[in-house]
C-alpha positions as CSV (number, residue, x, y, z in Angstrom):
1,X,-20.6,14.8,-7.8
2,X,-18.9,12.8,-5.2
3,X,-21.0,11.3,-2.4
4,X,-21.2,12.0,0.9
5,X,-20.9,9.2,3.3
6,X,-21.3,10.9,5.9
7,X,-24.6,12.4,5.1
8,X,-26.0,9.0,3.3
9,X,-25.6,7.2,6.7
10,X,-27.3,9.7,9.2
11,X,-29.9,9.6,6.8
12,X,-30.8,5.9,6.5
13,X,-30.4,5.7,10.0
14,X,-32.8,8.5,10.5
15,X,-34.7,6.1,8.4
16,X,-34.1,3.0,9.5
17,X,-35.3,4.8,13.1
18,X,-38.7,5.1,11.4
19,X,-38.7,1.8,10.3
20,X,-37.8,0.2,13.6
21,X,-40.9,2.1,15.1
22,X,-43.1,0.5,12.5
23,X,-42.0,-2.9,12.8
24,X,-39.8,-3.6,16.0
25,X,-39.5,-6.8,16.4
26,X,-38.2,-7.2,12.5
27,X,-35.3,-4.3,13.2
28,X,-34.5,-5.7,16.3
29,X,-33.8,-9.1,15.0
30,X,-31.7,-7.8,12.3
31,X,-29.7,-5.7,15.1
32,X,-29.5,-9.0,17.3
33,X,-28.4,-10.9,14.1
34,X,-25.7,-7.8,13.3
35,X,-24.1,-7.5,17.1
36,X,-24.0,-11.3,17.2
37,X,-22.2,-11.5,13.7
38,X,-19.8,-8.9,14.2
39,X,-18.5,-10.2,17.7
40,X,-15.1,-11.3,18.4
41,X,-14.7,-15.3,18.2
42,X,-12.3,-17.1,15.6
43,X,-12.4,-13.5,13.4
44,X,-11.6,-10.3,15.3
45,X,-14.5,-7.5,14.5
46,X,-12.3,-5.9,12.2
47,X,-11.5,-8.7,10.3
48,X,-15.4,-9.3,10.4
49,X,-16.3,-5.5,9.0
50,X,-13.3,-6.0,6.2
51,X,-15.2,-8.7,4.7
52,X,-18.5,-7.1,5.0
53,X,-17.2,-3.7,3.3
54,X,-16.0,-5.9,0.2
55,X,-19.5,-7.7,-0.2
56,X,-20.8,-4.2,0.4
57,X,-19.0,-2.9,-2.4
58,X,-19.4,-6.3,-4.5
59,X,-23.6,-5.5,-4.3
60,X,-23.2,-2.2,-4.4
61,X,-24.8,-0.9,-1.6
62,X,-23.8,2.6,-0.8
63,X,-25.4,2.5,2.9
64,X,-22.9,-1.0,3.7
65,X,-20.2,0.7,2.2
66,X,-20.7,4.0,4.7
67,X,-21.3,1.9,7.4
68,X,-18.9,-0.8,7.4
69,X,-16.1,2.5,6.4
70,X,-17.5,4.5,9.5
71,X,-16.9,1.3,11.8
72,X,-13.7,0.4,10.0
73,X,-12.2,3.7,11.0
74,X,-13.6,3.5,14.9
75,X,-11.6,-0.3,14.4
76,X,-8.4,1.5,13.3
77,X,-8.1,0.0,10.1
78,X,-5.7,1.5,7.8
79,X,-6.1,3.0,4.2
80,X,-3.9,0.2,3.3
81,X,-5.9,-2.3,4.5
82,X,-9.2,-1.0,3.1
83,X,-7.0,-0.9,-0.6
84,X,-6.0,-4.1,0.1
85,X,-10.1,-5.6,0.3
86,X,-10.9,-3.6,-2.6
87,X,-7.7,-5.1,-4.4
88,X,-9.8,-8.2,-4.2
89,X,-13.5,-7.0,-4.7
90,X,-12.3,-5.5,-8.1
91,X,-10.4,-9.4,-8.7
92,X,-13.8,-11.1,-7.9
93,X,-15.8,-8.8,-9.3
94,X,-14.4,-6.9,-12.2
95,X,-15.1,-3.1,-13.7
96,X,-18.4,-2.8,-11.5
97,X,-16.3,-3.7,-8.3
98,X,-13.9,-1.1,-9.2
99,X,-16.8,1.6,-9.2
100,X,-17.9,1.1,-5.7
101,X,-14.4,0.2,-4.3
102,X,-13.3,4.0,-5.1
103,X,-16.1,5.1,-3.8
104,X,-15.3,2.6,-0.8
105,X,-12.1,4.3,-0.3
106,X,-13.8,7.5,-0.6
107,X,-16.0,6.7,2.3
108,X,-12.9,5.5,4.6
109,X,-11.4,8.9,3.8
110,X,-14.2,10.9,4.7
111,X,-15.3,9.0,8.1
112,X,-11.2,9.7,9.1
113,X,-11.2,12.9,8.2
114,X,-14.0,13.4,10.5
């Protein structure tokens, strides 16, 4: 059964919700550290959520994959760009890559269908 992006990422951030209101200053440090990683400087934002979709799909992490497709898509990134990364995640990181890059495509597809 394919998986549903969509749903996976309103859930953990359902989640994530209740684990911000049990320890805030924890989540709100990560968020800090996440808005201050992603801004533009020498790497544009999209270049920045490229590289953290492929080490999403190189630990395969479904909730980074969903994410870093959902903000990807808001970024106007193309299909062929998003191949492209998982071109080389399945290059640095063989059959188990290749796994969560489909399902990285998958998860661009649904978040643009959207």
């Amino acid at each position: 059964m394919p998986k549903d992006y969509q749903s996976l990422t309103k859930d953990i951030s359902e989640y994530a919700g209740e684990l911000k209101k049990a320890v805030p200053d924890a989540m709100n440090g990560f968020y800090a550290m996440s808005k201050a990683a992603t801004a533009d400087g020498a790497l544009d934002e999209k270049t920045k959520e490229l590289i953290a979709l492929g080490i999403g799909v190189t630990q395969r992490c479904d909730g980074c994959i969903g994410f870093h497709s959902k903000a990807l898509v808001r970024l106007g990134a193309t299909r062929e760009e998003i191949a492209e990364v998982m071109a080389m995640c399945v290059y640095m990181g063989g059959g188990p890559a290749l796994m969560y890059a489909a399902d990285a495509l998958r998860a661009f597809d649904q978040f643009s269908d959207a």
